[in-house]
MARROVO-676008 format. One line per 10 residues: number of its first residue (from 1); their letters; for each residue x, y, z of C-alpha. Coordinates in steps of 0.25 Angstrom, whole numbers, plus 2048, in hexadecimal, padded with zeros to 3 digits. Layout:
NUM	a	X/Y/Z ~ ...
This chain:
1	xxxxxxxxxx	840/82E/821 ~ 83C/821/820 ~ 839/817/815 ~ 82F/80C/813 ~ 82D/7FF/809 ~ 81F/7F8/809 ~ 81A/7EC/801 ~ 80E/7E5/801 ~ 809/7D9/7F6 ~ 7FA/7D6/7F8
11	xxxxxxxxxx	7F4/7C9/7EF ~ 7E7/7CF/7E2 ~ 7DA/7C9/7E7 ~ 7CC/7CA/7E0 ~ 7C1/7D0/7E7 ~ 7CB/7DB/7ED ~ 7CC/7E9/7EB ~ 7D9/7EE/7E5 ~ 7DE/7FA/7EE ~ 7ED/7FF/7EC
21	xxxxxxxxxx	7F1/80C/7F2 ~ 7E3/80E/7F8 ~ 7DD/80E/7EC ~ 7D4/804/7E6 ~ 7D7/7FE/7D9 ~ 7CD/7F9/7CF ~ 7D2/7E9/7CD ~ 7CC/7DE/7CE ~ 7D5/7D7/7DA ~ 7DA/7DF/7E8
31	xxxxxxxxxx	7E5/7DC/7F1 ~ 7E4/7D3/7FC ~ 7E4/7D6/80B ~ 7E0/7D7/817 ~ 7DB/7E6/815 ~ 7DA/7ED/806 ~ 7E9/7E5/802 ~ 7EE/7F4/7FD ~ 7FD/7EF/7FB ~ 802/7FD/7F7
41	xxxxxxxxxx	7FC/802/802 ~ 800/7F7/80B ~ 80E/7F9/806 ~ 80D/807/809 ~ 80B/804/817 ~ 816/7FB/81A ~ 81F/804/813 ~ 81C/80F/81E ~ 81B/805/829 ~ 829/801/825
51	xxxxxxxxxx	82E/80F/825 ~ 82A/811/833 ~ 82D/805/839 ~ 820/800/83C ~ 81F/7F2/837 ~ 815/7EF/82B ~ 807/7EF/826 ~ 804/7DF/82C ~ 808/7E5/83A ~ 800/7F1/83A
61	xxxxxxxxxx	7F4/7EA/833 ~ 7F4/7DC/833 ~ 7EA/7D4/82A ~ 7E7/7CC/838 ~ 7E0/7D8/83B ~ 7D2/7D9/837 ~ 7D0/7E9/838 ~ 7DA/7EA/82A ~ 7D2/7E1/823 ~ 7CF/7E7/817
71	xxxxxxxxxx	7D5/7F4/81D ~ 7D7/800/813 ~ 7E7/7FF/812 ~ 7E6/80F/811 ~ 7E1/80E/81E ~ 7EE/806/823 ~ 7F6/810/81D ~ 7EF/81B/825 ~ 7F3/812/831 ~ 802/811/82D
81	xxxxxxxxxx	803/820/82A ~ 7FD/822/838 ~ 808/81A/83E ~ 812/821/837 ~ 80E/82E/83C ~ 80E/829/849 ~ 81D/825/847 ~ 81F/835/842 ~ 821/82F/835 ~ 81A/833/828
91	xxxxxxxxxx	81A/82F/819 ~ 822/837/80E ~ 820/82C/802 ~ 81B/81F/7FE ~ 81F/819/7F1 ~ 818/80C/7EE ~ 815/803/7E2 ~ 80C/7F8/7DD ~ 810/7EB/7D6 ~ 803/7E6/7CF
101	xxxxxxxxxx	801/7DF/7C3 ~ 7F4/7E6/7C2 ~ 7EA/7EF/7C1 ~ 7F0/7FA/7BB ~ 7F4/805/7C9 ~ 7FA/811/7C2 ~ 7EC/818/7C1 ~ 7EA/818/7CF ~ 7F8/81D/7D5 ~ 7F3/828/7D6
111	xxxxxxxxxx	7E8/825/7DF ~ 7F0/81C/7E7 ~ 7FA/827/7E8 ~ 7F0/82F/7EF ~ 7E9/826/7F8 ~ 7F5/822/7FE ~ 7FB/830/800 ~ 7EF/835/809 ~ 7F1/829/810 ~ 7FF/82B/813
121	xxxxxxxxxx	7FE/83B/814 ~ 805/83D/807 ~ 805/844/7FB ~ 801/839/7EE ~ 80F/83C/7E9 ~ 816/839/7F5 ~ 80E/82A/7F2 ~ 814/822/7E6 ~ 80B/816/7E0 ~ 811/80F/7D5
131	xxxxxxxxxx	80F/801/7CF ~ 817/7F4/7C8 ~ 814/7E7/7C3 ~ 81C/7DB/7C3 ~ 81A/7D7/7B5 ~ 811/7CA/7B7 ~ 81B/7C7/7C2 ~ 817/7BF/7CE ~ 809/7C1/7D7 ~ 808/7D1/7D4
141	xxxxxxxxxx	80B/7CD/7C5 ~ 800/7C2/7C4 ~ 7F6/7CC/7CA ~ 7F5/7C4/7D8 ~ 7FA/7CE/7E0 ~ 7FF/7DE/7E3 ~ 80C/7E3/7EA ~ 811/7EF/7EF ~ 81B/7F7/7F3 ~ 81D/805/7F9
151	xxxxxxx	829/80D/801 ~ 826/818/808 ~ 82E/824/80E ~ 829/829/81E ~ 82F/836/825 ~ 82F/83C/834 ~ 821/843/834
């Protein structure tokens, strides 16, 4: 067994769609990046390249590189699952949470919890999507900016 922590924090920008989890969220600001600036699923990604040994997200997808721009970040999952299987490793569980002082994310958990599973091969209970504020505190708590944080459990395959 092996065990993986990811974080990623991406800056609100207008004129942007809001995507968490692989799922679009009406708002009216999105994450920045280089491709769809997903940070749970960005985190999610580093989290299973950190359990394999295999470096993280920047060095498998670096925003030098124009074929990501605006990539799908469920697309880059796809990829970091493929490596793992290569390496005869598979994922058991993700747990992961947003911080955001808004929008309101509990109605689409379930969603979320969904789209990720078929991405990783899972089960949605075997995905966890939860989310915090921090109370007005700092960047997330102003409303400039989204973080998130995810571990994740691999196996033998």
């Amino acid at each position: 067994m092996r065990v993986g922590l990811g974080y990623d924090y991406h800056r609100l920008e207008a004129g942007r769609k809001l995507i968490l989890g692989g799922v679009e969220i009406p708002f009216g600001k999105g994450l920045a990046g280089h491709s769809d600036g997903d940070a749970l699923t960005h985190a999610i990604c580093d989290a299973l390249l950190g359990a394999a040994g295999l470096g993280d997200i920047g060095q498998h997808f670096p925003d030098t590189d124009p074929q990501w721009k605006d990539a799908s970040s469920l697309t880059l999952l796809a990829q970091v699952v493929e490596r793992l299987r290569a390496k005869g490793l598979r994922v058991a569980q993700v747990d992961s949470v947003i911080i955001a002082e808004a929008p309101k994310l509990a109605p689409h958990f379930a969603r979320m919890r969904e789209t990720l599973a078929q991405a990783l091969g899972l089960e949605p209970a075997e995905v966890n999507v939860k989310a915090k504020t921090t109370e007005g505190l700092e960047a997330v708590g102003r409303g400039e900016a989204m973080a998130a944080q995810a571990i994740v459990v691999l196996e033998s395959a």
